[in-house]
N, C-alpha and C positions, 0 to 999 in steps of 0.2 A: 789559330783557326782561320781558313780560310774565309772570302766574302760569300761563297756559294753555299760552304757549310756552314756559317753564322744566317744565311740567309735560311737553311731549309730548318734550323734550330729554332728561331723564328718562326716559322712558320708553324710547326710543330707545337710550342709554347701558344702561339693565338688560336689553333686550334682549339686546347685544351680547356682554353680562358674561354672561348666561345661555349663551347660544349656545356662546362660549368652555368655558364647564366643562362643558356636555353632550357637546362632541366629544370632551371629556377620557374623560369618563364610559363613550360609545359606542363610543371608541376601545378602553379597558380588553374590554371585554364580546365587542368580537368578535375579539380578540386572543386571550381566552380559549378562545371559542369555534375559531376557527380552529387554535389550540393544538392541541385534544382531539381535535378531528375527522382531524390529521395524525397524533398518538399511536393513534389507534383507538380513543379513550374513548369510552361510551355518553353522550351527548350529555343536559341537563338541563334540561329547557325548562323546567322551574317555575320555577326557580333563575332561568334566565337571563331569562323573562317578566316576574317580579319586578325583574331588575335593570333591565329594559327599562321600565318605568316609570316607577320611581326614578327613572332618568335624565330623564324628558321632564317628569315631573310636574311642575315648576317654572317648565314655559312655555306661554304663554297664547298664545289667536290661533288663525292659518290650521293649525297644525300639531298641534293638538288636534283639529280638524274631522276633516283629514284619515287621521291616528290614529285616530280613532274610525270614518272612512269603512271604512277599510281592516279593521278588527277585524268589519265588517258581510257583506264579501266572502268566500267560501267557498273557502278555500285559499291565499290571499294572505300568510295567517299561521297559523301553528298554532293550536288549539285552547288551547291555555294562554298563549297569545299573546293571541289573540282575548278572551278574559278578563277580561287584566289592561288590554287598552287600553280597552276598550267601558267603564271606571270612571273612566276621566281626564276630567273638565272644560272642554269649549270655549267657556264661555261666558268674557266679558270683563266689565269694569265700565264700565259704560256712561260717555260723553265726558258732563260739567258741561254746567249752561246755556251758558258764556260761549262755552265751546269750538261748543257745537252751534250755537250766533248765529255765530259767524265762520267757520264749513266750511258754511253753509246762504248767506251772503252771497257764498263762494268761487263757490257754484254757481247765485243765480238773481240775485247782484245786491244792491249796498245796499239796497234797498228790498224785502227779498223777504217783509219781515212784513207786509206790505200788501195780500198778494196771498192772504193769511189770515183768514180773520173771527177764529181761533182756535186757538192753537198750542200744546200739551202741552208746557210748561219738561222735564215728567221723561219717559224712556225708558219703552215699554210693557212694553219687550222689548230684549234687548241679546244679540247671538250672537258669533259669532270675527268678523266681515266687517265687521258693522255692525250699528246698532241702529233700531229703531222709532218711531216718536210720533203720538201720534194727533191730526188737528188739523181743522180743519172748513174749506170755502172761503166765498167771499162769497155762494156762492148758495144752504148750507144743507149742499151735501155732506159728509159725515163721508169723510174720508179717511186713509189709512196712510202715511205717511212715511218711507221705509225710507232712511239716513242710511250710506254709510260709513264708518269710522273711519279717518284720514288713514295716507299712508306703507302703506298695504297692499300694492298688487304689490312692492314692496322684501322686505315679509316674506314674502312668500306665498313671494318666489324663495328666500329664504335656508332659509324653513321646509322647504321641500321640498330642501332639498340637504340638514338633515339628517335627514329623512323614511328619505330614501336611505341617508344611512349605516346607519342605524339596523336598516332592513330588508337592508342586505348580511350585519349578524349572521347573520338564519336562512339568507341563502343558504348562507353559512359552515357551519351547522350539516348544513343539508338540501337538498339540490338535483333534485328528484324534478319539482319546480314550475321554471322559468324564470318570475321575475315581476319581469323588468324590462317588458315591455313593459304589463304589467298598472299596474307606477306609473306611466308614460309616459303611459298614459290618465287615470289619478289625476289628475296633472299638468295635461293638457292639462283636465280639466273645471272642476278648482280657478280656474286659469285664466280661463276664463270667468264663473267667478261676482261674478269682481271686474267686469266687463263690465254695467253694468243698460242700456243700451240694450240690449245682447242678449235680456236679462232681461227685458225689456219687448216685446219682439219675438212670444220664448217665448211671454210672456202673452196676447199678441195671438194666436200662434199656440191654446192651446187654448181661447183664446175660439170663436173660430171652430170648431174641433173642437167641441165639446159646447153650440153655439148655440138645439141642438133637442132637446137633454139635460136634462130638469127632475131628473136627480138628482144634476147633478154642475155647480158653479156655480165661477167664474172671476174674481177679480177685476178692475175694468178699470181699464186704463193712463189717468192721467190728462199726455196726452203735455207738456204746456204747463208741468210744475211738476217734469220730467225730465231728468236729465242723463247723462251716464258713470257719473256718482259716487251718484246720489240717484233712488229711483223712488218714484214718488206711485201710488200706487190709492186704489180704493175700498175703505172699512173693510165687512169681511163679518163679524157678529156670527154666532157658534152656539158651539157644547160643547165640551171638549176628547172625543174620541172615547172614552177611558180609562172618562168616567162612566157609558158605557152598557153597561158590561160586567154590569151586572146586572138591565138593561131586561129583558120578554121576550124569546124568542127570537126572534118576528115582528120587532119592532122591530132586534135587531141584525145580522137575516137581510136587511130595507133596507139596512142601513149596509152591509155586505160585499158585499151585489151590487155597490151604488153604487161601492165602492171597484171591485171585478173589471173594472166599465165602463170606470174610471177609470183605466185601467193597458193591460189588453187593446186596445180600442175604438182611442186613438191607435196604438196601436203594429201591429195589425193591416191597418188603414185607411190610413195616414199613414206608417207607419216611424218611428215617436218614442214615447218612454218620459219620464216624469217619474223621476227616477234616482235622487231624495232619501226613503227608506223611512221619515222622522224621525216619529213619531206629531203631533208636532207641526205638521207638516204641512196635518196634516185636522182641520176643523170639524163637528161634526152641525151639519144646518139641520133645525129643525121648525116645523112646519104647524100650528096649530088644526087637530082636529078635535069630532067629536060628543063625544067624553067627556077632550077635553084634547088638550094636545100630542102629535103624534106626528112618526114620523122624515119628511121631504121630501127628504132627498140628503142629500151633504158640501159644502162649500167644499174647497177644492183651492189650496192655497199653498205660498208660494216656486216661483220657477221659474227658480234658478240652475243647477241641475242638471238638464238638459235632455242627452238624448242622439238626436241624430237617425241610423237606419240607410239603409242601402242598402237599395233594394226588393229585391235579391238577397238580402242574409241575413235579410230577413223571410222571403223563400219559403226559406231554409234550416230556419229554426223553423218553418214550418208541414210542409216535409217529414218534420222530425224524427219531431214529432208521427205525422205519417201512418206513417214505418218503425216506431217504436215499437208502433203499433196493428197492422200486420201481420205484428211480428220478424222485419222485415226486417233482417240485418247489413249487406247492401250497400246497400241505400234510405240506412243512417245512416249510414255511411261518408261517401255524398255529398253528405248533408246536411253533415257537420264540414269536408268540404270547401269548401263551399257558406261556411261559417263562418269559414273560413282555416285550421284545425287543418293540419297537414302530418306526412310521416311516422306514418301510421296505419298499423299494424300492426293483426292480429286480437286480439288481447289487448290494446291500447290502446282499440280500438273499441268493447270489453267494460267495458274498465273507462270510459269516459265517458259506457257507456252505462247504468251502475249509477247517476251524477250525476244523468241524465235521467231514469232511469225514477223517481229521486227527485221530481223537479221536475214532471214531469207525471202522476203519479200520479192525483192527483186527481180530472186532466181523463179521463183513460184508463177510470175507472171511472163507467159510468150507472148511480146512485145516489143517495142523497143522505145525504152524507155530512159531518163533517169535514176538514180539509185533512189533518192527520196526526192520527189519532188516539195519545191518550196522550201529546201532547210538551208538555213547557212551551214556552210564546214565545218565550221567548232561545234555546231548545236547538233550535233548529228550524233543520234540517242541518247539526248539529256529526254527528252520529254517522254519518250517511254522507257529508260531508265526508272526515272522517278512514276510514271504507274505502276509499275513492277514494284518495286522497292512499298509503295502505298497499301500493293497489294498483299507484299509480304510481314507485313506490320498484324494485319488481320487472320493470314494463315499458314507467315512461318512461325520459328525461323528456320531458315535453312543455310547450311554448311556449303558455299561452290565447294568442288573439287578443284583441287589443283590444276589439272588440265584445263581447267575451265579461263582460265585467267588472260595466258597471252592466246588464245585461241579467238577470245569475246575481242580481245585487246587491238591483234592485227584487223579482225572483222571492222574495227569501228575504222581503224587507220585507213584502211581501205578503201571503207565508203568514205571517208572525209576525203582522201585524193580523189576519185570521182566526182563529187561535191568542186573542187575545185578548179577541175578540167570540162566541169559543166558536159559530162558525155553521155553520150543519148544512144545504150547499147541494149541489144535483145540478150540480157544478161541469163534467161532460162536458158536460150540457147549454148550460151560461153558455159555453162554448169552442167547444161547436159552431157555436152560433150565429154568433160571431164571428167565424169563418174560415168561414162558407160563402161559397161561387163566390169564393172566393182566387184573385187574376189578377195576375201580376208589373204586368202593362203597366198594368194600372187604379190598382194602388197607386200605382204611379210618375206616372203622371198626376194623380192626387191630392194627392200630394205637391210635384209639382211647383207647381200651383196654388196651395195653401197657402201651401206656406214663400215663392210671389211674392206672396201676398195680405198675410201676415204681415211681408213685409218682412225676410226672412231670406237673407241672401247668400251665406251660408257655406256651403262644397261638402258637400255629406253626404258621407261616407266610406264 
């Protein structure tokens, strides 16, 4: 046996051994919990946030991602929940040369250094899925490399079974939320990220969306050096976003529009959202100008987490919006219908409509304003999460829908990048624009062309 294949046999085996003492672990905690909650004890989510840690800390991969996905979502987990997972670790250590030579051979061929002027032995970048390398072709292009790590849907399946355990704790605890179907979506996107033809589709797809967009750049599929397992683009050099947090205002007032387009634009137009909020994400591009560089757009990376809507629950969020602006109760009602919510009650409609009026706040006031004033980045809808959820205790519970999930999810990612470019935009204005002459039937038209330009087969939901 080789040292690579002794090495991933290993790895494999401490898996296993892992897995085993965290359901010990998981087991304990919601034992517990289930315990107090049949006695009538006041329930200790610090306590048990912390235990819930403890437990997973020790395991690397797909179920740190998605820990962390979940800690991003508003209501999914508590607030002290949310906390202690958003500090766990999904990065991995990236696969040895030898290892990356024979999973690179798996997928284009003995021959596949040939098809390279130039190939990065070390990882740029290494995440839970897979890692990076930066390598160049015969004709000069600088390319990205993005590599899986072997044996993954195996873990992805097992990680997410104890995902589950782990999250029936808080059901144990608190049941005000039904959020099985809210992991069921977890699930089903995780899922696809291990998919990079998909992924490559994605890419194709908002190529094409932002082809006439200089402030929002795409990188492109290079299809010939692509597999299931491995996706080739083009390397897009710019900034981590973080560093502009002390540029001028003008300068990081480009960067947050660019992002607003960057989120809005598809998902208005098209029925699709980029679903991954990670800052890492987004690149600044800058331009020479007369007295130096300045902003030009973002780059716009990863596109595993893709979520495509129905042209129905787009015109559901533009309804929303529109009840909202004229407090309409029955406008939004049929907007959450529009959404799938069921069992709406007047005081459930109130209270999801306190979520909303959180979320589009922004858009509601012609201004120019901040997204929330006074909040830190990370706190951005923990405290009217937690009204919500308080209020749901009294007059759910209630089931999100599945669309609901990365929809709330990029919303929040969003305003926390705003939150940290500190920008001061007349954000009704930026929303107007992009829902004016909203037409189901033209969305849908659009969309349909798209996702058959992009090569996307998959039924939108």
């Amino acid at each position: 046996m080789s040292g690579d294949e002794d090495s991933e046999s290993s790895r494999i085996s401490r898996r296993l051994k892992r897995y085993a003492q965290v359901g010990v672990g998981l087991g304990g905690i919601a034992a517990r919990a289930g315990a107090g909650r049949l006695l009538g004890l006041e329930a200790n989510n610090d306590k048990t946030a912390r235990d819930l840690k403890a437990a997973l800390g020790g395991l690397k991969g797909p179920i740190m991602k998605v820990a962390q996905m979940a800690a991003t979502i508003p209501d999914v987990v508590p607030p002290e929940f949310a906390a202690e997972l958003a500090e766990l670790q999904s990065a991995a250590p990236p696969m040895g040369w030898n290892f990356v030579r024979r999973r690179m051979r798996s997928e284009l061929g003995v021959n596949w250094e040939k098809r390279f002027e130039h190939f990065e032995h070390e990882a740029a970048a290494a995440a839970s899925l897979g890692q990076v390398h930066r390598a160049v072709l015969p004709d000069g292009a600088r390319v990205a490399v993005k590599l899986q790590y072997p044996d993954m849907q195996s873990a992805v399946e097992a990680d997410l079974q104890q995902l589950s355990l782990a999250f029936s704790v808080y059901r144990r605890m608190d049941s005000a939320v039904d959020t099985r179907e809210m992991f069921a979506e977890i699930g089903d996107r995780l899922r696809e990220e291990l998919d990079y033809e998909l992924e490559a589709a994605h890419m194709r797809l908002y190529g094409a969306i932002f082809r006439d967009e200089p402030r929002v750049s795409v990188p492109e599929v290079v299809g010939a050096l692509s597999t299931k397992r491995l996706l080739t683009m083009g390397w897009l050099d710019g900034k981590p976003l973080l560093s502009f947090k002390d540029h001028p205002l003008a300068a990081r007032n480009r960067i947050a529009e660019a992002m607003f387009a960057a989120w809005w634009m598809p998902f208005s137009h098209f029925g699709v959202i980029h679903g991954d909020p990670h800052l890492g994400n987004y690149l600044v591009r800058e331009k020479e100008g007369a007295e130096g560089p300045v902003v030009a757009g973002i780059h716009l990376l990863d596109y595993g987490c893709i979520r495509l809507f129905s042209p129905r629950f787009v015109s559901g969020v533009v309804e929303l919006y529109r009840a909202l602006e004229a407090n309409d109760r029955d406008r939004a009602a049929e907007a959450y219908r529009v959404w799938g919510f069921k069992d709406l009650s007047n005081e459930l409609i109130d209270t999801l409509n306190l979520w909303a009026r959180f979320i589009y706040a922004p858009m509601l006031d012609d201004r120019v304003r901040s997204v929330a004033d006074g909040v830190r980045p990370g706190d951005y809808g923990r405290k009217e999460a937690f009204a919500v959820h308080s209020a749901l205790k009294a007059h759910g519970p209630v089931t999100p829908p599945r669309e609901f999930v990365f929809m709330d999810r990029a919303a929040i990612g969003l305003g926390g990048v705003f939150l940290h470019l500190d920008a001061q935009l007349n954000f009704y204005r930026l929303f107007n624009e992009t829902i004016k002459n909203f037409e189901i039937g033209a969305l849908e038209a659009r969309q349909k062309a798209a996702l058959k330009k992009a090569r996307i087969l998959t039924p939108v939901a």
